[in-house]
FIBA-811794 format. One record per residue (C-alpha): x, y, z; residue in three letters. Coordinates in nm, 3 decimals. Layout:
N
+---------+---------+---------+------+
!       X !       Y !       Z ! type !
+---------+---------+---------+------+
!       X !       Y !       Z !  ala !
...
+---------+---------+---------+------+
REM end
This chain:
192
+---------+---------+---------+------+
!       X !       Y !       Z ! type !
+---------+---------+---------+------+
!   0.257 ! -11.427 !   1.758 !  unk !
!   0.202 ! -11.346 !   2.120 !  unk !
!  -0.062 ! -11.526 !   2.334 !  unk !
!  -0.204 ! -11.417 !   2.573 !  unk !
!  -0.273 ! -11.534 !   2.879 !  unk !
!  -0.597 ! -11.533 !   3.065 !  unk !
!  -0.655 ! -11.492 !   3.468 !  unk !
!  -0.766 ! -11.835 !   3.478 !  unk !
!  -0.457 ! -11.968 !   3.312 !  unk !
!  -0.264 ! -11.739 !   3.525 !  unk !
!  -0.448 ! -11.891 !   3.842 !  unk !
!  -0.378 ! -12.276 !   3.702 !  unk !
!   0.008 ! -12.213 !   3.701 !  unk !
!   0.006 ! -12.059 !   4.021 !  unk !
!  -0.152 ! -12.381 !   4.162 !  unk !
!   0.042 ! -12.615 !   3.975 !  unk !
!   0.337 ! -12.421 !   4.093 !  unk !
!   0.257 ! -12.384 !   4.459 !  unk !
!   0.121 ! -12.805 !   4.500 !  unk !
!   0.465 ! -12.908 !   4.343 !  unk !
!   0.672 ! -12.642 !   4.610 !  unk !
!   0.455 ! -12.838 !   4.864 !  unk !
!   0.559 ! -13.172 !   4.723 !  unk !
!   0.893 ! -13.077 !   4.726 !  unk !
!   0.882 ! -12.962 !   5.066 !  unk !
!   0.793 ! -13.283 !   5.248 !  unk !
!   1.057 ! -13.449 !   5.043 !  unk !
!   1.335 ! -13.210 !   5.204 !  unk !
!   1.267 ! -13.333 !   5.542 !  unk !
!   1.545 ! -13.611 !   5.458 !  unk !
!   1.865 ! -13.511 !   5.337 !  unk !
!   2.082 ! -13.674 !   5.096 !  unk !
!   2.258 ! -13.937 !   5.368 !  unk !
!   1.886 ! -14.023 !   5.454 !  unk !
!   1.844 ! -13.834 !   5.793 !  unk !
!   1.558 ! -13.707 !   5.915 !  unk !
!   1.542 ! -13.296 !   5.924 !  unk !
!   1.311 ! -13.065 !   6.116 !  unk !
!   1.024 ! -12.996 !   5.835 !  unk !
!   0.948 ! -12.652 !   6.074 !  unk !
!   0.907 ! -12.505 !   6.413 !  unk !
!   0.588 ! -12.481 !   6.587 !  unk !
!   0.556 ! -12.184 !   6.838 !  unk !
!   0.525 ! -12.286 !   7.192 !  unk !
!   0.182 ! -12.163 !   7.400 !  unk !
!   0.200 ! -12.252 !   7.749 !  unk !
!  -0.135 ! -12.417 !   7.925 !  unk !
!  -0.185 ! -12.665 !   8.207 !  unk !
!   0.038 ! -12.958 !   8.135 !  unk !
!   0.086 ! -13.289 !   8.345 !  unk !
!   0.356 ! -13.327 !   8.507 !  unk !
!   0.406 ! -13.650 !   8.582 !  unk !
!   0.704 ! -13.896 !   8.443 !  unk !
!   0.879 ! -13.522 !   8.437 !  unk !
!   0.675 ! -13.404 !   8.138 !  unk !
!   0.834 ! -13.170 !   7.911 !  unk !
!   0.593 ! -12.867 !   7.930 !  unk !
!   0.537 ! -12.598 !   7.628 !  unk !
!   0.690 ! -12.239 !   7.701 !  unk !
!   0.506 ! -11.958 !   7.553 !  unk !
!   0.730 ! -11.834 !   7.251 !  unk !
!   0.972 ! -12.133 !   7.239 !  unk !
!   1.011 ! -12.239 !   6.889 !  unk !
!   0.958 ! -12.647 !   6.840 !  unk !
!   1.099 ! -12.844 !   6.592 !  unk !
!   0.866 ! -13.028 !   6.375 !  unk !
!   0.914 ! -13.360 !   6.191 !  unk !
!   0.700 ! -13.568 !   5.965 !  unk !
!   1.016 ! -13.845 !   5.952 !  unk !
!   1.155 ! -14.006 !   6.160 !  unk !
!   1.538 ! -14.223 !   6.094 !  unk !
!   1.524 ! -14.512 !   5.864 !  unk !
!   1.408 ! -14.859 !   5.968 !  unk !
!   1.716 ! -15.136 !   6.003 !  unk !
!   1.671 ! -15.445 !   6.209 !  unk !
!   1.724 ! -15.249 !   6.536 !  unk !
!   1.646 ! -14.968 !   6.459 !  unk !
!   1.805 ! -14.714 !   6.772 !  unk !
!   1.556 ! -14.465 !   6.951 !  unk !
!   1.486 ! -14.308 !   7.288 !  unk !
!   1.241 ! -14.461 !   7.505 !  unk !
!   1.055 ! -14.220 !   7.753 !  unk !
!   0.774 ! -14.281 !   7.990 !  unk !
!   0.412 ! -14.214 !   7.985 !  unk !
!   0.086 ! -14.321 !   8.134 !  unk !
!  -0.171 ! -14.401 !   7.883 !  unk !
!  -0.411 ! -14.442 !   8.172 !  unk !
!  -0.699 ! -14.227 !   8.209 !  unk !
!  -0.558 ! -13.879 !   8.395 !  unk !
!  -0.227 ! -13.978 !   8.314 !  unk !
!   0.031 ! -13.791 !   8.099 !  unk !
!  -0.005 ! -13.951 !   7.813 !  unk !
!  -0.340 ! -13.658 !   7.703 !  unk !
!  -0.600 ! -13.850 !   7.501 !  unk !
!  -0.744 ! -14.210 !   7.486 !  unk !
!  -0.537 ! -14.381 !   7.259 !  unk !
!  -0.523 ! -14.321 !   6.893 !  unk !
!  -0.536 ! -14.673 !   6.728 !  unk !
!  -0.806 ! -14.791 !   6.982 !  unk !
!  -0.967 ! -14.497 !   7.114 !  unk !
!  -0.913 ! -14.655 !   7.482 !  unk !
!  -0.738 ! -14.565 !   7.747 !  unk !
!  -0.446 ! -14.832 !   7.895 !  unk !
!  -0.360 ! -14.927 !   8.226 !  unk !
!  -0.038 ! -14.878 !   8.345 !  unk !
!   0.003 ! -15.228 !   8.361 !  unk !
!  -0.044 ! -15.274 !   7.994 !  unk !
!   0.299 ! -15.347 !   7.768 !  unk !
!   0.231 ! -15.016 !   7.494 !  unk !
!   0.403 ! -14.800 !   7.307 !  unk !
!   0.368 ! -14.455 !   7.119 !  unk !
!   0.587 ! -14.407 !   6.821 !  unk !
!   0.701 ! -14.057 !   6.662 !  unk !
!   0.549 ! -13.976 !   6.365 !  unk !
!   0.719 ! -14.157 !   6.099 !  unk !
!   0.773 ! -14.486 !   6.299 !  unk !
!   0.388 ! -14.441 !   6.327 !  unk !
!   0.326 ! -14.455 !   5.983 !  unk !
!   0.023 ! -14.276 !   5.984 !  unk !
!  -0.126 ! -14.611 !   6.153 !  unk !
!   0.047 ! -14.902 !   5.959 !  unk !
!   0.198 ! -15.029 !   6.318 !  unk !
!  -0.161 ! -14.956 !   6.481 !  unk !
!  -0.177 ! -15.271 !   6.743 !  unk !
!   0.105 ! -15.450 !   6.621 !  unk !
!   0.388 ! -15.558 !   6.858 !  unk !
!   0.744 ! -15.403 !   6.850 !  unk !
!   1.025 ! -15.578 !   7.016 !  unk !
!   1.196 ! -15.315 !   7.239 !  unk !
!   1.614 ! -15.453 !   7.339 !  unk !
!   1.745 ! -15.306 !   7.664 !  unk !
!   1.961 ! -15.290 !   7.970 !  unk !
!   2.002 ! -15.712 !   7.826 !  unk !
!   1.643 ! -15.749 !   7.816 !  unk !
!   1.365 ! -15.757 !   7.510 !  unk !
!   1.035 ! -15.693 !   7.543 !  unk !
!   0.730 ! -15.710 !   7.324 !  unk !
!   0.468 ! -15.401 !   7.346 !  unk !
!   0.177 ! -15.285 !   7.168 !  unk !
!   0.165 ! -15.008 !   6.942 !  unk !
!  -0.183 ! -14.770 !   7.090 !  unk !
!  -0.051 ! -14.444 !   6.981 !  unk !
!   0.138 ! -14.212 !   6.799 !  unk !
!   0.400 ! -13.960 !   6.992 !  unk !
!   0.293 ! -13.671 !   6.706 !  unk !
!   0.631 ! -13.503 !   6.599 !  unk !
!   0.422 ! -13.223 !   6.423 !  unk !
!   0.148 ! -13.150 !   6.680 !  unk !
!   0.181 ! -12.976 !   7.023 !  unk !
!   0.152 ! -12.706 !   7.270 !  unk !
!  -0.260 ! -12.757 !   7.273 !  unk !
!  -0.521 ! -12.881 !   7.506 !  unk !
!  -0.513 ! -13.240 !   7.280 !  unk !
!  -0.134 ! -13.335 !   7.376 !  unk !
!  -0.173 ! -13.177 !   7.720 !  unk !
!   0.053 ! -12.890 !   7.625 !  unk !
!   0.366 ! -13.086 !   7.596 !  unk !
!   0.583 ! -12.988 !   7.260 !  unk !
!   0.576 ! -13.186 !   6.991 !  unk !
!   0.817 ! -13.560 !   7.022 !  unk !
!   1.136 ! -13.553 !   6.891 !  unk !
!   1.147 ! -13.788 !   6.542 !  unk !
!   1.331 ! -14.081 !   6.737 !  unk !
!   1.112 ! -14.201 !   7.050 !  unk !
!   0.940 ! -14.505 !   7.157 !  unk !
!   0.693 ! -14.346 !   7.449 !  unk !
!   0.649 ! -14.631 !   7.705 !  unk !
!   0.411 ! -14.748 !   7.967 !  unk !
!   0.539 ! -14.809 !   8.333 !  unk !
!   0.536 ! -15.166 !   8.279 !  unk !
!   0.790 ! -15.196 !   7.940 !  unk !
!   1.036 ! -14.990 !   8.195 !  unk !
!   0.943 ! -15.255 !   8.440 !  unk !
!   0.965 ! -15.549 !   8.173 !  unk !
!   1.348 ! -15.445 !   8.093 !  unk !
!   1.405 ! -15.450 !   8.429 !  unk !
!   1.493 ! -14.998 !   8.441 !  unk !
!   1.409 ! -14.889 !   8.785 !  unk !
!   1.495 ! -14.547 !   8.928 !  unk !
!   1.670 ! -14.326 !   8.871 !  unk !
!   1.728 ! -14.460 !   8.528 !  unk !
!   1.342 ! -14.401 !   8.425 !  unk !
!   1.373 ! -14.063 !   8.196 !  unk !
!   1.506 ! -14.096 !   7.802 !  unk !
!   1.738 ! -14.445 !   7.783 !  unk !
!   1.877 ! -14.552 !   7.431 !  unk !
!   1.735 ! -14.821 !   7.327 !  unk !
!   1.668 ! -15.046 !   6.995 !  unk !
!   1.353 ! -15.158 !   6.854 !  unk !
!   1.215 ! -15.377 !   6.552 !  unk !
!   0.890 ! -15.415 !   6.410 !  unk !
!   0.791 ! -15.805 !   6.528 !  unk !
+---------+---------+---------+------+
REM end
């Protein structure tokens, strides 16, 4: 005996169907050695961007990749540090997001990508940063959003790669980087 099957049955599965695609989804952004994948591309819109500390700047049309990952944690963990101000009219957009304050340049802080930021869980917590021979400790203000981008809000700079520790002026100055060596340096990090 047939049964049959009514709209609102109909309109269950298609939910039921559609959440678990979504599941799945986020759960592709890692592949099966455990690296971090693009989870999409966000269409660039150019808009008045900061320039300072060479800030990458949105083009209108460029596709971005996207990541909610970022590489898995180890004891030091590699990344690429890059600079920004989290002073008021500095690069850096926005007040801070774990403090809602701005920080001078002075300050030793940090933005992590996306996953390292753990939707919060390293929210003013110290990181050690190793480089050039030298280890730092800074503060964790802010997340470098690996999804977000290309808006007013993050000053129309793309979203971050899935691998950087964004640094003030004064970690660069802490591990002793000077010059022409400011930019993207490989570093390693660990959670305190």
């Amino acid at each position: 005996m047939a049964t049959a099957t009514t709209p609102l049955t109909g309109s269950f599965l298609i939910l039921l169907i559609t959440s678990n695609l979504n599941l799945c989804s986020s759960f592709r952004s890692y592949s099966l050695h455990g690296q971090c994948k693009p989870s999409g591309f966000l269409r660039g819109k150019s808009g008045h961007c900061n320039r300072a500390h060479d800030s990458d700047c949105c083009k209108t049309g460029k596709k971005y990749p996207q990541f909610r990952c970022s590489p898995p944690l180890n004891g030091d963990t590699r990344a690429t540090m890059t600079i920004n101000s989290f002073a008021e009219g500095g690069d850096g957009g926005g007040r801070s997001e774990c403090d809602n304050q701005w920080h001078k340049d002075s300050e030793l802080v940090v933005a992590l990508s996306t996953g390292w930021y753990d939707s919060g869980s390293r929210c003013l917590k110290n990181v050690r940063i190793n480089a050039n021979g030298n280890s730092v400790l800074a503060k964790v203000v802010d997340e470098c959003d690996s999804v977000h981008g290309c808006d007013k809000e993050h000053d129309f700079q793309p979203p971050c790669p899935n691998n950087i520790v964004d640094a003030s002026p004064a970690v660069w100055k802490a591990l002793g980087i000077h010059g022409s060596e400011v930019g993207d340096y490989q570093i390693t990090w660990s959670d305190e």
